[in-house]
C-alpha positions in Angstrom: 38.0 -137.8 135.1 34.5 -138.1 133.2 32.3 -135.2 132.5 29.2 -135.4 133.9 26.9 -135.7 131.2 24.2 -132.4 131.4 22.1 -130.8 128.7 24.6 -128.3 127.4 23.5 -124.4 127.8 23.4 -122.5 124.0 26.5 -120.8 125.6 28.4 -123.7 126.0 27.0 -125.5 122.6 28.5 -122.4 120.9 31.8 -122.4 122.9 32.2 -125.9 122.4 31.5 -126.2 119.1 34.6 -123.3 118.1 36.7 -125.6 120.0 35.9 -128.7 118.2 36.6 -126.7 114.9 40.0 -125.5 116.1 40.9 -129.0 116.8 40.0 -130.1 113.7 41.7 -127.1 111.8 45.2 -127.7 114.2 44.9 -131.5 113.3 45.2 -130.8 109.6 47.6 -128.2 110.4 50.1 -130.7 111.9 49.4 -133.3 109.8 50.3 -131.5 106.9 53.3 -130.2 108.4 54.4 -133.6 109.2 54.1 -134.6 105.5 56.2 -131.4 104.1 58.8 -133.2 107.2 61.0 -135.4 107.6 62.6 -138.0 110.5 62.1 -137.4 114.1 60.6 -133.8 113.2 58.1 -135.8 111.2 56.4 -138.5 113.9 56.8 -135.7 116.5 53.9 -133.5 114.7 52.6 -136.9 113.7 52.1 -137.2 117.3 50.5 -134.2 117.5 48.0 -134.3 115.3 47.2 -137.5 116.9 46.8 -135.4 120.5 44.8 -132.7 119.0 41.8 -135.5 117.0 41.8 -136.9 120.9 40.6 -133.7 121.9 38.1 -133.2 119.0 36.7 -136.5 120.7 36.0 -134.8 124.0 34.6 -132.3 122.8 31.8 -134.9 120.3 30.9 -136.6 123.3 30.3 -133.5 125.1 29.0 -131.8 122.5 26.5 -135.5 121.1 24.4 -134.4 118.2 25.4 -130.9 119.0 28.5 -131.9 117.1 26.7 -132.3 113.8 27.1 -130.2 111.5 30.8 -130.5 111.7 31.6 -126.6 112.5 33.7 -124.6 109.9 37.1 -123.4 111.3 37.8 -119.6 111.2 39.1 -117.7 107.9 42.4 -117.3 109.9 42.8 -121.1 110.6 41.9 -121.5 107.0 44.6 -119.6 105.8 46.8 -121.2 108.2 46.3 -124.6 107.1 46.9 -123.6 103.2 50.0 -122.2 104.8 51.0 -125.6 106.2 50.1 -127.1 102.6 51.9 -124.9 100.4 54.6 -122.6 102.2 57.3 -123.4 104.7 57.4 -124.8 108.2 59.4 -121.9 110.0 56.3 -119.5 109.4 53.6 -121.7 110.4 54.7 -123.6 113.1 55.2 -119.9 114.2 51.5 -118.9 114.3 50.9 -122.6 115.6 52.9 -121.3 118.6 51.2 -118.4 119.3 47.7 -120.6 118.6 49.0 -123.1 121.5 49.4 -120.3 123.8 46.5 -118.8 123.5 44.3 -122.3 124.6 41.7 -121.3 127.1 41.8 -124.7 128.3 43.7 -124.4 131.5 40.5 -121.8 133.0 37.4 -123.6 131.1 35.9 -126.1 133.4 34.9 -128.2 130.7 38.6 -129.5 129.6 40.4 -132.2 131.4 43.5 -131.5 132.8 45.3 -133.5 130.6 44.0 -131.8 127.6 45.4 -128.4 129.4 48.7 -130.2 130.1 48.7 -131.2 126.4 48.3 -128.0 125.3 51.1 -126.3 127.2 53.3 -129.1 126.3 52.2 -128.4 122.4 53.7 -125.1 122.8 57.0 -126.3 124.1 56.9 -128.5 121.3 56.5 -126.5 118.6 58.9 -123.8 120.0 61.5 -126.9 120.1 60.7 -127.6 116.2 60.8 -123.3 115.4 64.5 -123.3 116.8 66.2 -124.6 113.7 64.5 -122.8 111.3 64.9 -119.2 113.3 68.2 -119.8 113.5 68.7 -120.4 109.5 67.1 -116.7 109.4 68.9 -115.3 112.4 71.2 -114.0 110.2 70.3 -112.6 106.4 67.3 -112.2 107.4 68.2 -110.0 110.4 70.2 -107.7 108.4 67.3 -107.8 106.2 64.8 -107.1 108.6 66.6 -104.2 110.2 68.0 -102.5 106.8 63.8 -102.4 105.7 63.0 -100.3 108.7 66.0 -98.4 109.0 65.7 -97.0 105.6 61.5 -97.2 106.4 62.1 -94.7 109.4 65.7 -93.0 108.3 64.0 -91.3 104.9 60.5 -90.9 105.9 62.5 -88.4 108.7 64.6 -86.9 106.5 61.8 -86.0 104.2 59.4 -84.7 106.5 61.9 -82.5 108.4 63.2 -81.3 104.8 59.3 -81.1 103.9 58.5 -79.2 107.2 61.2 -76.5 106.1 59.1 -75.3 102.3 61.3 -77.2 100.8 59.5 -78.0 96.7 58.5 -81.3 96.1 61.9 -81.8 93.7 64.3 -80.8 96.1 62.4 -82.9 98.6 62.5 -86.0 96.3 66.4 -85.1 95.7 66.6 -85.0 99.3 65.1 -88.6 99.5 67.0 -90.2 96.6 70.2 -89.0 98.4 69.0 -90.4 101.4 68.4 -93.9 100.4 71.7 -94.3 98.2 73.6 -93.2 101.4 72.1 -95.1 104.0 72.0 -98.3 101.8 75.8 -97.8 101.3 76.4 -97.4 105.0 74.1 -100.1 106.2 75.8 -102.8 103.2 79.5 -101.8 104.8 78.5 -101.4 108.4 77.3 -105.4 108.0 79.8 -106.7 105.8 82.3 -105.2 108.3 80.7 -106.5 111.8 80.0 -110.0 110.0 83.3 -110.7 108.7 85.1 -109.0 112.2 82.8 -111.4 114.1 83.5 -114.3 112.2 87.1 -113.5 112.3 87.2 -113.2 116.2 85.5 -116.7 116.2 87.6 -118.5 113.7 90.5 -116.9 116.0 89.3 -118.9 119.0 88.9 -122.3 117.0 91.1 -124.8 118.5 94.4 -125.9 115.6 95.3 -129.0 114.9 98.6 -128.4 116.0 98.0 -131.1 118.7 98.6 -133.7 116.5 101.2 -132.4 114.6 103.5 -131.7 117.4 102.9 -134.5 119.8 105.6 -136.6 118.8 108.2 -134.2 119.9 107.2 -133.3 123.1 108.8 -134.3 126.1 105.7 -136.6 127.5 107.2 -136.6 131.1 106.7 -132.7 131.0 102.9 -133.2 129.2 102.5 -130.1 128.1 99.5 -130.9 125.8 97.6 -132.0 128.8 97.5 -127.7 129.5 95.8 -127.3 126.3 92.9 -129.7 127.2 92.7 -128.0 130.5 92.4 -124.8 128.5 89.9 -125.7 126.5 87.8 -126.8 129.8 88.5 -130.6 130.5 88.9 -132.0 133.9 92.2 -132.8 134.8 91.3 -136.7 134.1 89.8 -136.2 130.6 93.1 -133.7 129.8 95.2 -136.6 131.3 93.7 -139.2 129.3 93.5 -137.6 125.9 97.2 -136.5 126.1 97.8 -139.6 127.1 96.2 -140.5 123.8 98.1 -138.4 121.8 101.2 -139.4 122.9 100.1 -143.1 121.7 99.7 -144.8 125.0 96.3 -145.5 124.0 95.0 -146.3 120.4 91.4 -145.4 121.1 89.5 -143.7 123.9 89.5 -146.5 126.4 86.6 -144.7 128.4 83.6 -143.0 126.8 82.7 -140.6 128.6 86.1 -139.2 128.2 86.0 -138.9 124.5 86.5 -134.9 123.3 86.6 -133.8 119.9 89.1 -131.1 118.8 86.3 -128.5 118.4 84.0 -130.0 120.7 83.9 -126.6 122.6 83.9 -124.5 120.1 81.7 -123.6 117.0 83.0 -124.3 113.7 83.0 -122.1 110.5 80.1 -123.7 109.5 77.6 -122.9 112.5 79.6 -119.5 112.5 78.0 -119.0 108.9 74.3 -120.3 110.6 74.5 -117.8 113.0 75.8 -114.4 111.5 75.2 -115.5 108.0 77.6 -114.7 104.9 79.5 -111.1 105.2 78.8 -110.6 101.6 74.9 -111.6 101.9 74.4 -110.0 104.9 75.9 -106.9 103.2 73.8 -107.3 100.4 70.6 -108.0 102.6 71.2 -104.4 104.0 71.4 -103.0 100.9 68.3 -104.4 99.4 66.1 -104.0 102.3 67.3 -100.5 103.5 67.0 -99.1 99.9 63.7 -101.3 99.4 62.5 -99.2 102.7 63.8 -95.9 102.0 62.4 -96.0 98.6 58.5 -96.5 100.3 58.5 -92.6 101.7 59.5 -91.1 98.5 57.2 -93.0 96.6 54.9 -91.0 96.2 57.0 -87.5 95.4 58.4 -90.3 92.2 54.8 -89.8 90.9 54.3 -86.3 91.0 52.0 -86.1 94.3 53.0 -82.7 96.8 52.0 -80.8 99.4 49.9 -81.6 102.2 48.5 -84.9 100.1 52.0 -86.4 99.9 52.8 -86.2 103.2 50.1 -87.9 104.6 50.4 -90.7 101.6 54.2 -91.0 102.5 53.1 -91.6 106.1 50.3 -93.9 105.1 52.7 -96.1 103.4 55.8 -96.0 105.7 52.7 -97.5 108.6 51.9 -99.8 106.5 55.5 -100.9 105.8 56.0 -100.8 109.3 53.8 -102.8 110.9 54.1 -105.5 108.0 58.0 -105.7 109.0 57.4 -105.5 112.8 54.9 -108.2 112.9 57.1 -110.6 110.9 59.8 -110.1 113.7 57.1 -110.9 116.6 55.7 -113.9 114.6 59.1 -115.2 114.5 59.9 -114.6 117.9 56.8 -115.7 119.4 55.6 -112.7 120.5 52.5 -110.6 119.1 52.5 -109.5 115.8 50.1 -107.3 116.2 52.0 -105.3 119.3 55.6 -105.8 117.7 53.5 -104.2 114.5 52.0 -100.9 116.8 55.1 -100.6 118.1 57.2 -99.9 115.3 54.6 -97.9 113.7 54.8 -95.7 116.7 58.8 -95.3 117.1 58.7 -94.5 112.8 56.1 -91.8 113.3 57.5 -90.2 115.8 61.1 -89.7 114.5 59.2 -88.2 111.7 57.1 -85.7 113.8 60.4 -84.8 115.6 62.3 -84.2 112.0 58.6 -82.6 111.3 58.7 -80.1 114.2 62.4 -79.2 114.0 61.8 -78.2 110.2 59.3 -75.8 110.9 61.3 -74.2 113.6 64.6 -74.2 111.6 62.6 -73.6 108.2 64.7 -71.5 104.9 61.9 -71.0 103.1 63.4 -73.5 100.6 61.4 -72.8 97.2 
């Protein structure tokens, strides 16, 4: 429907005008991931950027020679859109999803319905083009992920309950050094294990080939290969007709929609190595990232600090570490970086005030 044309309030020139420059900023955004693209992924956010400039109109013709000068986007869609220039898509077409959802369209009178519908569906959209890319990191970068704040929240309790006890700063650092070599050795095992068991329990599963081997030899009145079909979830006509087909009756698969692949049902060793990523990489990831992490709370014992100074250093750092990590996991999954960031700041700090507390009331008087 058309707006009716009014004199815009200074409220609405203002509000207006931000959305014209997030349009304009999203625009560029898409366009630019739709030249770092390729294929169908490619005209999609094509088609996107398209969607967004027809907003940017809207908002001209409500805006008139309000519009002029062209407004500035914000320093965080700036950064975004170098983002979408130089770095890759998985990242930013994160943030873009969490920049879809936030569109006050749907509740601001002054948007069409369509451009709220658009909107909505932009998120949908752009969480459809995340998949691939989240899955590629579902694995390494998992083990990755979860080694950093293990070691993160694993050593900075270990040192402050040793810490709480008079422990020196030496023995502490000991303490810490001891700590990180451990844990990294149990975290790279611990993966390499569960990776290499779960990939073996899948591969197990994977249909043989031993259809085709054996068919000739069985007794087709007794069709016992049509069982195996009906194992793997067929109908009783598809298992019919492909056994049919192995036996020879039939050189191709006369009807479509009864065509099966061997591992149709099933993933294959390659999609296995999507999902859980490599046993020895995700071993190594753990390693890495756990030692990476637990190295961060006894940073600054490694440079001489102590006392009262180094705790609240070795805190300051193991926050910062923390909500860095946590808000790369809620970017990725689409939820708020800035909460998934709190949060784990909170469950690191208090394992270390519960390590804290229990070394002061278990203390030796370590000197």
């Amino acid at each position: 429907m058309e707006q009716e044309q009014h004199e815009p309030t200074p409220q609405e020139i203002k509000r207006w005008r931000r959305y014209l420059a997030e349009e304009i900023s999203e625009a560029k955004i898409y366009a630019s991931l739709a030249q770092r693209s390729q294929g169908t992924e490619a005209e999609i956010l094509h088609e996107v950027a398209t969607a967004e400039q027809r907003h940017q109109n809207h908002w001209r013709q409500l805006l008139g020679a309000h519009a002029e000068p062209t407004p500035r986007p914000s320093i965080s869609a700036h950064i975004l859109e170098f983002l979408a220039k130089h770095c890759g898509t998985v990242f930013v077409l994160a943030l873009a999803q969490r920049a879809e959802q936030r569109s006050p369209y749907a509740h601001d009178p002054h948007a069409t319905e369509a451009m709220a519908a658009d909107e909505a569906v932009h998120e949908e959209i752009v969480r459809a083009l995340s998949t691939a890319g989240r899955e590629k990191l579902s694995g390494n970068f998992r083990a990755a992920v979860f080694g950093a704040n293990d070691g993160l929240v694993s050593n900075v309790a270990l040192i402050m309950g040793i810490g709480a006890s008079g422990a020196s700063s030496e023995f502490i650092l000991l303490s810490g050094i001891a700590g990180l070599l451990a844990g990294a050795l149990s975290m790279a095992a611990g993966e390499f294990v569960s990776v290499r068991s779960q990939r073996e329990l899948l591969d197990a599963s994977n249909p043989t080939q031993i259809t085709l081997n054996v068919a000739d030899q069985l007794d087709i009145n007794q069709n016992e290969l049509k069982l195996i079909y009906k194992a793997r979830g067929m109908s009783e006509e598809a298992a019919t007709h492909r056994a049919q087909e192995r036996f020879g009756q039939f050189s191709c698969d006369c009807d479509p929609s009864l065509s099966y692949q061997e591992n149709s049902n099933t993933p294959s060793t390659e999609s296995h190595t999507t999902a859980l990523g490599t046993d020895i990489g995700a071993a190594a990831a753990s390693f890495s990232f756990f030692a990476s992490g637990a190295l961060i709370p006894i940073l600054p014992y490694v440079f001489g600090a102590s006392g009262t100074f180094a705790v609240f250093l070795s805190l300051l750092l193991v926050s910062t570490a923390l909500g860095i990590t946590g808000g790369i996991v809620g970017l990725l999954s689409g939820a708020s970086p800035l909460k998934r960031g709190l949060r784990q700041i909170a469950i690191g700090l208090s394992a270390a005030t519960i390590t804290y507390i229990l070394g002061l009331l278990f203390g030796t008087g370590v000197a």
